[in-house]
N, C-alpha and C positions, 0 to 999 in steps of 0.2 A: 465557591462550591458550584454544583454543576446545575442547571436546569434542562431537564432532561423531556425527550415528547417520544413515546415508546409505541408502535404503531402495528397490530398484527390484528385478522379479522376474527381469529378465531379467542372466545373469550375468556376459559379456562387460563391458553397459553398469554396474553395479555395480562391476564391478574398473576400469574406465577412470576411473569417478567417485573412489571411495574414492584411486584411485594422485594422481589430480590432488589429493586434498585433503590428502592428508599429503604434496605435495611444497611445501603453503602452510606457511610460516614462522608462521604466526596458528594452526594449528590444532595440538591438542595432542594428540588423539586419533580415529581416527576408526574408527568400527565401522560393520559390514553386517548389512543383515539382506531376506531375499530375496521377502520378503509383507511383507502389513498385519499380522496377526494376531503373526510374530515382533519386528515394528518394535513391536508395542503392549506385549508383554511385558515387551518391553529398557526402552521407554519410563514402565511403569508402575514398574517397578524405581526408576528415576529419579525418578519422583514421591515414591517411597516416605522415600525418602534424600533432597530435597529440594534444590536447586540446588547448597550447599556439599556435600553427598554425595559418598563417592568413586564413584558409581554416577551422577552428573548428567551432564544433555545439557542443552548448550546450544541447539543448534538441530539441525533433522534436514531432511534435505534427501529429499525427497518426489517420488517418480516417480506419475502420475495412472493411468495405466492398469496395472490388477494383477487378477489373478484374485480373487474374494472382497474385497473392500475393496477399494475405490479410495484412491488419497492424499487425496481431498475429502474422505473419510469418513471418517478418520483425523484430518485438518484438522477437522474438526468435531468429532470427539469430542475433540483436543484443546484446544477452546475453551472448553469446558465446566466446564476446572479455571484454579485461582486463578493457578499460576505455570508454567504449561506451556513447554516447550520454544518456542523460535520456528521458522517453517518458510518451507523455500525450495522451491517447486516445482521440480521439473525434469523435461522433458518435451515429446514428441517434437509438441505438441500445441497450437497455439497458442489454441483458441476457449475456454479455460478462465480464461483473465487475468480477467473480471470476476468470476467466482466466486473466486478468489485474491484479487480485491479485497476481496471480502466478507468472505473468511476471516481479512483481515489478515497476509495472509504480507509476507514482507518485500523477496522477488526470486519471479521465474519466469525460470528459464531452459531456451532452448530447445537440444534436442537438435540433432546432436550437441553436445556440452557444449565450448565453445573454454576452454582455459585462462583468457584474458583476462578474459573474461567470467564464469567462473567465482568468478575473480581479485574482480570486481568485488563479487557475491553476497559472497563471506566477508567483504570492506569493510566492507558493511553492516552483516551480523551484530557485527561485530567492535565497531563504534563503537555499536552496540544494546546486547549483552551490558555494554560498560562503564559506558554511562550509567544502567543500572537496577543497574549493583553500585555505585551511589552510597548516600549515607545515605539520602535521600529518594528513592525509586527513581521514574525518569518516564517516563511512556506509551510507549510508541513509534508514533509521530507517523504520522497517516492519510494513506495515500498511494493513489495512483489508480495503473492499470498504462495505458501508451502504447505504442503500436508504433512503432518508430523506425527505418526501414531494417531489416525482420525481426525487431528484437533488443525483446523489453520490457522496460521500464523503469517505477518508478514513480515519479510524482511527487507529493511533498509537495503538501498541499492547503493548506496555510499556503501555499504558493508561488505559490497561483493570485488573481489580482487579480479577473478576472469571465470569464465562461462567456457563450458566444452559441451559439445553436442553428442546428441545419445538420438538419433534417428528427426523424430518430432516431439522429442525430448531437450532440453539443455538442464545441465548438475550445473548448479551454482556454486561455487567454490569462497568461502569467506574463512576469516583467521580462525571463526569456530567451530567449522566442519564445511558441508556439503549438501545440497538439496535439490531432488531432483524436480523438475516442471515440467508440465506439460507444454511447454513453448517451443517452436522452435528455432536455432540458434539466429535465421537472417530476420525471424521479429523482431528479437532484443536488438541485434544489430541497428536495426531502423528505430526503434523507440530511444533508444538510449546512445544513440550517438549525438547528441546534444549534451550528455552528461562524462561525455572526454570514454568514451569506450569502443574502439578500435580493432577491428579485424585482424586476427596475424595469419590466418590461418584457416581454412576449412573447417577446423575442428576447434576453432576457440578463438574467441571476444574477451582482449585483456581492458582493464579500466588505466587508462593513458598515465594516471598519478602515480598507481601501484607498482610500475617498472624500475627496478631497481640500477639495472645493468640491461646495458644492447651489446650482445657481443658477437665477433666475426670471427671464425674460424674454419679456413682452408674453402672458404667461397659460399657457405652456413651461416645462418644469421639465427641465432637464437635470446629472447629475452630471459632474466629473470626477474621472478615475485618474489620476495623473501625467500624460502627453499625449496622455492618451486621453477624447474626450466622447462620451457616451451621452446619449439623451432618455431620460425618463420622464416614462411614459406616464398621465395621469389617473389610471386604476383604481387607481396605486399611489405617488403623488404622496404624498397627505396621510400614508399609512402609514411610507415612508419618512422622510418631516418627522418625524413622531414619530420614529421609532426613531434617528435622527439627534440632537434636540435631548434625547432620554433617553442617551445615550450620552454626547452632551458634558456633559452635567451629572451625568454619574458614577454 
């Protein structure tokens, strides 16, 4: 079960939060704390006594605007250490999701906080916390945030097949629809090219696994993704040949 440290200054929104989280069956403990500066304290404690501590937090749930620190800035200085708490924004605030991205949180949710959806945020945590208290403890997995009808959500970047550009926009194309971001396309390029995701194109960044077929016809290089076709384009033809025929031969 979870131990949870929920940290917002305003105090009404702190007691609605902490009430909804200990009426979750997943969470084991949850404490408050009404700034930055008492959230780092409890937090450092935590560090001290280290994950199996009776003093550990598992994740803390992070309001953005606060007098003296922000949650970003909290978020930041908890990145810094080796096995920090995980964190889940919460907040009345939506233009911060790409900076959440950055930070690697794990949910943003928006104010006011619905059950459900809250519901949803401890999920995550929940099924995170269990796979790094395996032997080999494993990452947890780079996810993008999306707007979906108001609510954000992140999605798995493993999840995403390829990326087309919509100005300073890029739609994210995955097996179970589309989404569009406020990013744009030569971002991802640079952030996620360490994750086998590759230029074809002016208008689209394919993920290097999800190429099904590279095909040539009449001096035309086009890939496909399951049933989906892209050209590619000259400039970056011969590069992807390579990195294609290095891939299949291991």
């Amino acid at each position: 079960m979870l131990r949870v440290l929920a940290v917002d200054d305003e105090e009404p929104a702190l007691g609605e939060l902490l009430y909804l989280l200990r009426a979750d069956p997943r969470v084991r403990t949850a404490e408050g704390a009404g700034d930055a500066a008492a959230a780092l304290r409890r937090i450092g404690r935590a560090l001290e006594t280290g994950p199996a501590g009776d003093d550990g937090i598992d994740v803390v749930f992070l309001d953005i605007h606060m007098p003296g620190l922000t949650g970003l800035d909290v978020a930041r200085l908890l990145a810094g250490f080796v096995r920090p708490p995980l964190v889940v924004f919460v907040t009345a605030h939506e233009g911060f999701a790409l900076q959440a991205f950055d930070l690697k949180a794990v949910d943003y949710v928006l104010k006011p906080v619905r059950r459900e959806r809250l519901a949803e945020a401890v999920r995550r945590v929940h099924e995170l916390v269990h796979a790094t208290a395996a032997p080999a403890p494993a990452a947890a997995p780079e996810q993008i945030p999306v707007e979906l009808g108001g609510v954000t959500r992140f999605v798995p970047v493993d999840d995403i097949a390829y990326v087309e550009a919509h100005g300073d926009y890029a739609r994210l194309h995955t097996d179970h629809g589309s989404h569009l971001v406020r990013i744009p396309l030569s971002t991802l390029e640079e952030r996620w090219a360490s994750r086998g995701f590759v230029r074809i194109h002016r208008s689209h960044l394919v993920a290097l696994a999800r190429i099904d077929e590279l095909r040539l016809d009449g001096g035309a290089t086009s890939v496909r993704l399951g049933d989906t076709d892209l050209a590619v384009s000259r400039r970056h033809a011969r590069h992807l040949r390579d990195l294609l025929m290095r891939r299949a031969g291991g």
